[in-house]
C-alpha positions as CSV (number, residue, x, y, z in Angstrom):
1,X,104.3,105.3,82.0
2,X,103.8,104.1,85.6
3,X,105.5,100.5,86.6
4,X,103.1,98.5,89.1
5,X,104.1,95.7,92.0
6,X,102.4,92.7,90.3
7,X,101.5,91.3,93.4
8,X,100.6,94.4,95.9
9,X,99.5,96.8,92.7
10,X,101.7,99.3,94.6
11,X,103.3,102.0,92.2
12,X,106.9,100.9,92.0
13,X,108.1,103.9,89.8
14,X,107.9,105.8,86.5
15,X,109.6,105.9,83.0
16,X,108.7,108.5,80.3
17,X,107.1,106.7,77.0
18,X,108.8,107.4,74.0
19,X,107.7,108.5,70.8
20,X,109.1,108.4,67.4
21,X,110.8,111.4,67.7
22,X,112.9,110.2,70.7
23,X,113.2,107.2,68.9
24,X,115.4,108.4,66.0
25,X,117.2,110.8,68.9
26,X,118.1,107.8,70.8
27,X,119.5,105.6,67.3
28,X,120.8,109.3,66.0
29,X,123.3,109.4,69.5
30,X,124.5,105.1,69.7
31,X,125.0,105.6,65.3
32,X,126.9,108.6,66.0
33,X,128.8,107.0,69.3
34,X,129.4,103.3,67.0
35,X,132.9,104.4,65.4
36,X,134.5,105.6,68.4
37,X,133.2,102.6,70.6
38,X,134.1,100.1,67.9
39,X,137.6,101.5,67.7
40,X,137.6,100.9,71.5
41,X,140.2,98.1,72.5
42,X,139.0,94.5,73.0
43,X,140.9,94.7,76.6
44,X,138.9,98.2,78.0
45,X,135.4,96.7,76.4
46,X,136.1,93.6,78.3
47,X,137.3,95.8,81.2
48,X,134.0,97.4,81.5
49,X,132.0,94.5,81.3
50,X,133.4,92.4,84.0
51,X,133.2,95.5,86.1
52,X,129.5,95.5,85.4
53,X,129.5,91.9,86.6
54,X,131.1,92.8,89.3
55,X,128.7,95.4,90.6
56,X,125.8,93.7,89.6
57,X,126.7,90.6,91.6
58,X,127.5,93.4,94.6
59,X,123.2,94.7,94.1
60,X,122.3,91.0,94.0
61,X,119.6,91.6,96.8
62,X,118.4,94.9,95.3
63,X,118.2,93.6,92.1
64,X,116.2,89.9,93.2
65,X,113.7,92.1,94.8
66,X,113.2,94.7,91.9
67,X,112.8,91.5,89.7
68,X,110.0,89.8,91.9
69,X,108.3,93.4,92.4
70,X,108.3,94.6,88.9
71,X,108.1,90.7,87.1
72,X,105.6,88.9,90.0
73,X,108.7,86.2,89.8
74,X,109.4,84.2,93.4
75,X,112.5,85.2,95.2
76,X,114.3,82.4,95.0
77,X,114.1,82.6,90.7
78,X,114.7,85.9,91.2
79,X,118.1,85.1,92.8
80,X,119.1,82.8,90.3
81,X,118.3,85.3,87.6
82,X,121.0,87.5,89.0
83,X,123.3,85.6,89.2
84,X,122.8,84.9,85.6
85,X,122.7,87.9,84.3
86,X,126.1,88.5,86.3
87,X,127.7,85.2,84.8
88,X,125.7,86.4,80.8
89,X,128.5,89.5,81.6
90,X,131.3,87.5,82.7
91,X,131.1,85.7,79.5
92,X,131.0,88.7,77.9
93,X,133.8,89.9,79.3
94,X,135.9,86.7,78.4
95,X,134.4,87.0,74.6
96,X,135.8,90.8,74.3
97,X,139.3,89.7,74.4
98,X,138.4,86.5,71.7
99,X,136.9,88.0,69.0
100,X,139.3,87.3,66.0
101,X,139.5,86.5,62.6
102,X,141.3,83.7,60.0
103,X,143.1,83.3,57.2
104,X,141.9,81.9,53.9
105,X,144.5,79.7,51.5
106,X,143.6,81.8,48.8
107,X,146.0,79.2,47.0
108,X,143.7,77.1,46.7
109,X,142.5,78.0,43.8
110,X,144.8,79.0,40.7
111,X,143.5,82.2,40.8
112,X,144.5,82.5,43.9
113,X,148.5,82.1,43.8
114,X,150.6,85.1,44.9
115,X,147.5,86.1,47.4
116,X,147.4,86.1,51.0
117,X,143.8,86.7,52.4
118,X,141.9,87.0,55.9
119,X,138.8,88.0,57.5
120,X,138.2,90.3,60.2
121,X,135.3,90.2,62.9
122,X,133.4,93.7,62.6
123,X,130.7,95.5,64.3
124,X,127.7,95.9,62.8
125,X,126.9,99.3,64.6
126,X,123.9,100.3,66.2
127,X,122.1,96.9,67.5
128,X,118.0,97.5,68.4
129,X,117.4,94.9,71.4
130,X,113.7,94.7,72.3
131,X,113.4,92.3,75.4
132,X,110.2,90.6,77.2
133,X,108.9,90.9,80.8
134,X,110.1,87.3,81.8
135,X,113.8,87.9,82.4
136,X,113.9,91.5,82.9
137,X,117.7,91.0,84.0
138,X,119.1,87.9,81.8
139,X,117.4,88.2,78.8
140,X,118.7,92.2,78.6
141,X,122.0,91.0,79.5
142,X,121.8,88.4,76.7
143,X,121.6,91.1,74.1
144,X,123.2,93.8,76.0
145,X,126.4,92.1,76.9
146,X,127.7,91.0,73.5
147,X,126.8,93.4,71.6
148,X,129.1,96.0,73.8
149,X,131.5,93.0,73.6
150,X,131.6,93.3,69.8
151,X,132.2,96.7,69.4
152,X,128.2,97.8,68.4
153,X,126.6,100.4,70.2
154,X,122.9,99.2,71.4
155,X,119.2,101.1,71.8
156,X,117.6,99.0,73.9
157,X,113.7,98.6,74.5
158,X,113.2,96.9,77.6
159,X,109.2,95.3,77.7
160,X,106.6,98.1,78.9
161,X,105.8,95.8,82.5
162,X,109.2,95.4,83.3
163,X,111.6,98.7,82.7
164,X,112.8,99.5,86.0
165,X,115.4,96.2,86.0
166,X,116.6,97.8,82.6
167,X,117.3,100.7,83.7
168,X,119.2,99.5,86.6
169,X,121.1,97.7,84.2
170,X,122.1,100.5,82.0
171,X,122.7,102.6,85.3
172,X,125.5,100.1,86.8
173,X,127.3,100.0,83.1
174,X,127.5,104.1,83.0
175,X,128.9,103.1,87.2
176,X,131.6,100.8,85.5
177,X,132.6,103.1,82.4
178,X,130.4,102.8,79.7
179,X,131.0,106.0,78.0
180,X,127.8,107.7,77.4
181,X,125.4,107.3,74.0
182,X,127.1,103.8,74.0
183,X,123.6,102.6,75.4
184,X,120.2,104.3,74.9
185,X,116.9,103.1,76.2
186,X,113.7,104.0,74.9
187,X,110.2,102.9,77.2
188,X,106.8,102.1,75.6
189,X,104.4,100.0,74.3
190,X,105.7,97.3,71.1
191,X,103.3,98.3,69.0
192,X,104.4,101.9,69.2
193,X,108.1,102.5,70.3
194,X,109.2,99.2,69.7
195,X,107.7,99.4,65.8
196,X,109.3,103.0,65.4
197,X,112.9,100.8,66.5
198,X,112.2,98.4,63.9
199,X,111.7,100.7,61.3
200,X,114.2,103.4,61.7
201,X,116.7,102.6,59.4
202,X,119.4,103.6,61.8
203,X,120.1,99.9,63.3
204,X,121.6,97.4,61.2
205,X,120.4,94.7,63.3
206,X,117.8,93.7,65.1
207,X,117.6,91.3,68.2
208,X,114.2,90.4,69.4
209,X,112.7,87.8,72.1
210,X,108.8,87.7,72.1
211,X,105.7,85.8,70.4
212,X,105.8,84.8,66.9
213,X,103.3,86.7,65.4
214,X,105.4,90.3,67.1
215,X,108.3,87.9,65.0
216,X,106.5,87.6,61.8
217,X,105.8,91.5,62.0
218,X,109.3,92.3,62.9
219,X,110.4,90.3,59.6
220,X,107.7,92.4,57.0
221,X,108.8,95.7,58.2
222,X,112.4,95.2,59.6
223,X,113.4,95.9,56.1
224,X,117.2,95.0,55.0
225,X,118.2,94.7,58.7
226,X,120.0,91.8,60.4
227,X,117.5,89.9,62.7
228,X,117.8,87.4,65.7
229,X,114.3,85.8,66.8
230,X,114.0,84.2,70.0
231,X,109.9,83.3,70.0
232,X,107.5,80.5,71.5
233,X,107.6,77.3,72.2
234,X,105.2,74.9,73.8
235,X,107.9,72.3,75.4
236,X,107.7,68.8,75.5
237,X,109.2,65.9,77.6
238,X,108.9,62.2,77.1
239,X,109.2,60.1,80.0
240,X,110.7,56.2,79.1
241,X,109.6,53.2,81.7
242,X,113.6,53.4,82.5
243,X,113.6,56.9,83.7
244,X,114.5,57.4,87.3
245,X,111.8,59.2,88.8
246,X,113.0,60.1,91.9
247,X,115.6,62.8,89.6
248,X,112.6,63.4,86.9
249,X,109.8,64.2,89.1
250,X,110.9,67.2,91.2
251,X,112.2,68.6,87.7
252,X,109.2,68.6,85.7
253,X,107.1,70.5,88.8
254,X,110.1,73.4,88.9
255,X,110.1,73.2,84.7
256,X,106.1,73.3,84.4
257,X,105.4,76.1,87.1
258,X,108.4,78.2,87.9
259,X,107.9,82.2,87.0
260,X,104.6,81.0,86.6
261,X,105.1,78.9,83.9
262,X,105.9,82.2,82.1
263,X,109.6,81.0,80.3
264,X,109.1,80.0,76.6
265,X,111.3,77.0,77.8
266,X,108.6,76.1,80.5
267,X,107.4,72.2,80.3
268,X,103.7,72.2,78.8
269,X,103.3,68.5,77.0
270,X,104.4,65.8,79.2
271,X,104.2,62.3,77.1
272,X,104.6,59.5,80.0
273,X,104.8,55.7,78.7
274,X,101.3,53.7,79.7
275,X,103.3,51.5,82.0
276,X,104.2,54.3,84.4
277,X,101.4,57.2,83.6
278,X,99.6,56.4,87.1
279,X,102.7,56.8,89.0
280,X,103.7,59.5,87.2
281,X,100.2,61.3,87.5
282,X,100.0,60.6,91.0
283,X,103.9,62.0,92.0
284,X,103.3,65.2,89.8
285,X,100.0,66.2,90.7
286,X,101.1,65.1,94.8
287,X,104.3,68.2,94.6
288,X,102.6,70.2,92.5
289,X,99.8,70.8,95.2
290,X,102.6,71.4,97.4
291,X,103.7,74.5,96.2
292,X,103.3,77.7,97.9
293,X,101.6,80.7,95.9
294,X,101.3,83.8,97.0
295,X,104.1,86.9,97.5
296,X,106.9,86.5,95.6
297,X,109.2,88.4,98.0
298,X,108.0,85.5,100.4
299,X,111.1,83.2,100.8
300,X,109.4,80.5,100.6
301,X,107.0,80.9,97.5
302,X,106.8,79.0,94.8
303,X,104.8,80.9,92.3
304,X,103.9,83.9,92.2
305,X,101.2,86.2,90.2
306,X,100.9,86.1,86.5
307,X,102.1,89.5,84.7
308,X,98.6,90.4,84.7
309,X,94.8,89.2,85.1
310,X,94.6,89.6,81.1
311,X,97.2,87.0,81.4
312,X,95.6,84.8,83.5
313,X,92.2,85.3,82.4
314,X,93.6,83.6,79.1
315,X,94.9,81.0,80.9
316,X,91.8,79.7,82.2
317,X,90.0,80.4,79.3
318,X,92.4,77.6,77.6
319,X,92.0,75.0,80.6
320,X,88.0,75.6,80.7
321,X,88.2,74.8,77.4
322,X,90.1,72.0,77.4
323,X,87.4,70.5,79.9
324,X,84.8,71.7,78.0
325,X,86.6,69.4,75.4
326,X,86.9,66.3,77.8
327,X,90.3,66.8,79.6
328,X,90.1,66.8,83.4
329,X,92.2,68.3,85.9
330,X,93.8,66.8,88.8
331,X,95.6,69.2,90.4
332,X,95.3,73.7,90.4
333,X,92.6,76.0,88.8
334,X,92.0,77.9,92.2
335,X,92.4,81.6,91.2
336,X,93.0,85.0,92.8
337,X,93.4,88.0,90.3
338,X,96.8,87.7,88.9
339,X,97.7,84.5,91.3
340,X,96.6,80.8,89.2
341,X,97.3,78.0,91.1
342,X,99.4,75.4,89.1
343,X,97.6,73.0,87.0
344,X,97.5,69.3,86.0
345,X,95.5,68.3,82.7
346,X,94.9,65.1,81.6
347,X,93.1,63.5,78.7
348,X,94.3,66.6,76.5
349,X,94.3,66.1,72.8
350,X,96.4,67.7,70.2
351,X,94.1,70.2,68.7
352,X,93.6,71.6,72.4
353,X,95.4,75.2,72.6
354,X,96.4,74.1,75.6
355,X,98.7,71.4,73.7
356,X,99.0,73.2,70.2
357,X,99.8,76.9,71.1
358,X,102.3,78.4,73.5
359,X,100.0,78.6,77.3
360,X,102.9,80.5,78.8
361,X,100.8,80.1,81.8
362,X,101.2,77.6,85.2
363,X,99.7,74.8,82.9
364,X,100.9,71.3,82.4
365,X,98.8,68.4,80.1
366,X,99.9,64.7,80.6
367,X,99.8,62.1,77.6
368,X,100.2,58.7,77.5
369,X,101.7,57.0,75.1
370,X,102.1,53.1,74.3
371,X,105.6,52.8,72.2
372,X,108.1,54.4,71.8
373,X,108.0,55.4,68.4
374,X,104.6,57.3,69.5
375,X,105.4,58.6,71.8
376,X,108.6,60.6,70.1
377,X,106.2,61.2,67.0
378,X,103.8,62.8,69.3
379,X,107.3,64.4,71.0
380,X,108.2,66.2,67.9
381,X,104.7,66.9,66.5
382,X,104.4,71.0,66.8
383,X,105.1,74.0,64.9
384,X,107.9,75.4,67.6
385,X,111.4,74.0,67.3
386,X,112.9,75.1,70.9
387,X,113.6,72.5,73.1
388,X,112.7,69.3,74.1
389,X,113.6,66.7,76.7
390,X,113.5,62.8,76.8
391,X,114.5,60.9,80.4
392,X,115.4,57.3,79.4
393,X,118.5,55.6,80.4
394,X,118.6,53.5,76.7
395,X,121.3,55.2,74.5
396,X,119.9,54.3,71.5
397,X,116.5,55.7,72.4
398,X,118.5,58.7,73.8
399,X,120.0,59.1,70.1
400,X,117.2,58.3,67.8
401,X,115.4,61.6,69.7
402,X,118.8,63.6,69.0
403,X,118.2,62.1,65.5
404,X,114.5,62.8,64.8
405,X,113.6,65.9,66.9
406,X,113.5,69.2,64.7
407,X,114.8,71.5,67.5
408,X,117.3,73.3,68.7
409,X,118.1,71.7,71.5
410,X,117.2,68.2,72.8
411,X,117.9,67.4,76.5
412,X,118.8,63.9,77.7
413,X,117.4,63.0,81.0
414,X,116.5,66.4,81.6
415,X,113.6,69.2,80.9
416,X,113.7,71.6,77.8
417,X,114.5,74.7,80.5
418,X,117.9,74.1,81.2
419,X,119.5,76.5,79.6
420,X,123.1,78.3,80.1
421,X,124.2,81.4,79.8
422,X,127.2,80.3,76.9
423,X,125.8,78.0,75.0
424,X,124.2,77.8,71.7
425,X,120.7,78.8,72.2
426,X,117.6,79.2,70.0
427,X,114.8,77.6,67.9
428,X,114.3,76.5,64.8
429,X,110.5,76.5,62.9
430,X,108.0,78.8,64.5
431,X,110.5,79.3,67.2
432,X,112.9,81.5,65.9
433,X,115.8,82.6,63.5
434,X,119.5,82.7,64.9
435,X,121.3,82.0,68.2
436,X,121.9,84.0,71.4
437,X,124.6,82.3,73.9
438,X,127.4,85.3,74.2
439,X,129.4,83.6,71.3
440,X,126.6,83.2,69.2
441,X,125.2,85.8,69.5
442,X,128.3,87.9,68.7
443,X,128.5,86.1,65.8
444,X,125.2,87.0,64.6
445,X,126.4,90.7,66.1
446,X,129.2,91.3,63.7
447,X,130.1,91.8,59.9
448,X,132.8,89.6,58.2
449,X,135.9,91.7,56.2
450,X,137.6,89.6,53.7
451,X,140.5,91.4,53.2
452,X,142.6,90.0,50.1
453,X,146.8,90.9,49.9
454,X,148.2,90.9,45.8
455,X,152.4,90.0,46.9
456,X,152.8,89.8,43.3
């Protein structure tokens, strides 16, 4: 399987595609490698792990440039994805050495008297991690990392466009001690390798970021399995009259259009109050014809190519059809194979794909809105349950959208990407089951052991 610069088309390398047969090889060696990992101390795991950190953060470079090669993502979010990915491993690190149990007053009930109890934090085992092509780095790291930290041994499918940053990854772990069969990866297409992960019955957990319909397939075949969903979203903001748009404006460009709008976090349904919607037009579409397209190895780019011209040959698809539908376009729509120019829509209505579904494309629709209370109705008024963002400087506003918003994370005077690398993070709805953040996700990564004491 041959991995392709997205913006050149030069061959950057080659990984073999697996079938079934290497499949169960690759969950037969991390399910026989679990028991003596898992018995590893908490210090040595976390040991190995800030290593990795360590040499990751010394291939920063290398690693930015495999990124905007392999991924089409601009060097500068390249950068910054490294230096997650290092920090996803620190945290990592620190969580090794925390993972503990507590004690239960069994004496709380009658029963109970003369019995001392406790739980114990567990591994699970052998943890399948399927990952996307967005975050070839970070979103590995973010299933990678504490899994090792909790003991589990991990088969890892990284996404068929994007292996080569995976298999750097697993390289500089074997570099800082991973003992070998501790990590496997397997290469191929979902539909194939990554199915034939989901079925063996080897892992007893699953941890999966992707679309929801690969979600809802995971779920009917999965069988009794663990599973972590990290899926769409198609992220709103609501801009109050109070909002300083000298912070907000600037935002909303990097949140629409970085990596291409290609982040399930990416801004896609801005709702701007009536009283400010000409300014607030006029600002975004002014810096978003600013940016630089082109080479993402370019320092100074902006935005580079889509992950392929299927992909953006979808995306215009959604914005002609959109202006078939009455919407009209203020700023973008010039296109050059994989490269879309970043795009203003206006006069978008709800039924649009380009405001119902996930565009995952360099795509941004503005809505105005009269009152508040519309405009947080129209806010909160999708299927996905990610994020979402309000910029008002009213604390009372600020909390009824805490209040009302059926996601999993609302942002206050900021956009719905913000994300970092320890915090609770995840979607509710058709955006996903469970948490990943290095805590989190180690919860969701190990077994709890009651363990009950008779003294009488």
């Amino acid at each position: 399987m041959f991995v392709f610069d997205k913006y050149s088309g030069e061959r950057l390398g080659e990984v073999p595609d697996a079938s079934a047969a290497d499949v169960h090889r690759a969950v037969t060696r991390a399910a026989a490698t679990a028991p003596a990992w898992g018995a590893v101390a908490a210090h040595k795991r976390s040991t190995i792990l800030r290593r990795t950190a360590e040499l990751l953060g010394a291939k920063r470079d290398a690693l930015a440039e495999l990124i905007a090669r392999e991924s089409g993502k601009a060097w500068r979010y390249a950068l910054a994805e490294v230096a997650r990915g290092v920090e996803t491993f620190e945290f990592a690190a620190e969580e090794a050495k925390r993972l503990h149990g507590e004690t239960v007053p069994l004496d709380a009930s009658a029963a109970g008297e003369g019995r001392v109890g406790f739980y114990l934090r567990v591994p699970v085992g052998v943890v399948a991690a399927i990952t996307p092509f967005n975050f070839p780095l970070n979103l590995v790291a973010h299933k990678v990392a504490p899994a090792l930290a909790a003991g589990n041994t991990v088969v890892l499918k990284p996404a068929d466009r994007t292996p080569l940053t995976a298999v750097a990854l697993a390289r500089t772990l074997a570099d800082a001690g991973l003992p070998e069969g501790v990590l496997e990866v397997v290469h191929g297409e979902g539909a194939t390798t990554g199915e034939a992960l989901v079925r063996h019955p080897g892992p007893a957990k699953i941890s999966f970021t992707g679309s929801p319909e690969v979600g809802e397939r995971i779920l009917a075949i999965a069988g009794l399995k663990r599973v972590t969903l990290e899926l769409g979203n198609n992220s709103g903001v609501m801009i109050e009259p109070d909002a300083d748009l000298d912070k907000a404006i600037p935002r909303l460009v990097m949140s629409a259009f970085a990596n291409a709008g290609q982040v399930c976090l990416s801004l896609q349904r801005l709702f701007v109050h009536a009283s400010i919607a000409d300014t607030v037009i006029e600002r975004l579409v002014g810096e978003t014809k600013a940016l630089k397209v082109g080479d993402p190895r370019d320092r100074a780019c902006d935005v580079g190519p889509m992950i392929s011209e299927a992909a953006a040959d979808r995306v215009e698809q959604w914005v002609q059809a959109a202006m078939d539908g009455g919407a009209r376009r203020p700023a973008g729509g010039r296109r050059e194979g994989k490269l879309l120019w970043p795009i203003v829509l206006t006069h978008t209505r709800p039924e649009m794909k380009v405001m119902a579904q996930e565009v995952f494309g360099p795509v941004v629709s503005v809505v105005r809105y009269d009152t508040f209370e519309d405009g947080l109705r129209r806010l909160g008024d999708t299927p996905y349950g990610l994020q979402a963002g309000i910029y008002t400087r009213d604390i009372d506003k600020a909390f009824a959208a805490i209040r009302s918003l059926d996601m999993g994370g609302v942002l206050i005077n900021d956009t719905p990407i913000f994300r970092v690398d320890h915090m609770p993070y995840g979607g509710n709805r058709r955006s996903g089951i469970g948490r990943e953040g290095v805590r989190y996700a180690i919860e969701e990564m190990t077994n709890l052991r009651m363990v009950v004491i008779n003294l009488t």
